[in-house]
C-alpha positions in Angstrom: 62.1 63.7 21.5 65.3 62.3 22.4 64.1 62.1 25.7 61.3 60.0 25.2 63.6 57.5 23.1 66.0 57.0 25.5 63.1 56.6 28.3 61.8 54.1 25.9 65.1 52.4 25.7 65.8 51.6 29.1 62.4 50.6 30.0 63.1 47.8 27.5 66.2 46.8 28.9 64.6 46.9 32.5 61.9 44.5 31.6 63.9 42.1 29.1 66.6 41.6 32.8 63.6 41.3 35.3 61.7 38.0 32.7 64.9 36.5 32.6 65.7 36.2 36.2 62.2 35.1 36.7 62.6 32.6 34.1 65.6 31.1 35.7 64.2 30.1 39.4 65.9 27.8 41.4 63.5 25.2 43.0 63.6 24.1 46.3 62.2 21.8 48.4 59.8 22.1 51.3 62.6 23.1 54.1 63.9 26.1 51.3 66.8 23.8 50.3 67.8 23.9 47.0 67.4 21.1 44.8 68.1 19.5 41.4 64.0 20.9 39.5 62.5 17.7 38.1 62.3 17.6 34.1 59.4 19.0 32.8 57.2 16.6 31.2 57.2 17.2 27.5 53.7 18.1 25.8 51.3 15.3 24.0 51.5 15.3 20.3 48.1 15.7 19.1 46.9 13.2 17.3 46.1 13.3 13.0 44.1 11.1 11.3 43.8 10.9 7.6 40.4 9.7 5.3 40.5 6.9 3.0 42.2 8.8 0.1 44.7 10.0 2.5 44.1 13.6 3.5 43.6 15.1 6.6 40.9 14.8 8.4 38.7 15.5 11.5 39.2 12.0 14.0 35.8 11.6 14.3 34.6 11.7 11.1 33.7 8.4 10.0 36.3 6.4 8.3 39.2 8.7 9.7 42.1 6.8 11.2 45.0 7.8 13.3 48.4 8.4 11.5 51.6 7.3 13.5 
């Protein structure tokens, strides 16, 4: 049983080290220099849009417009 933990345990441990050195690639350019990685371009806020009496609703319903 305490086997089985302690297998458990550093199988975590190896997996949790090997993501984060993949997380942390360096980029390089096209002769394998390293460079300065260009900022990643933040995601689009989806857009909400509210009825007449000022819930939310669907943006194509009719009558729904697009809140700031």
């Amino acid at each position: 049983m305490r086997r089985t933990i302690a297998l458990a345990a550093t199988l975590a441990i190896a997996l949790s080290s090997a993501g984060a050195s993949l997380a942390a690639a360096p980029c390089r350019d096209a002769k394998g220099k390293f460079i300065k990685c260009p900022a990643a371009a933040a995601p689009a806020k989806p857009t909400k849009c509210k009825d007449a009496k000022g819930k939310f609703a669907k943006c194509g319903t009719p009558g729904a417009k697009p809140v700031a």
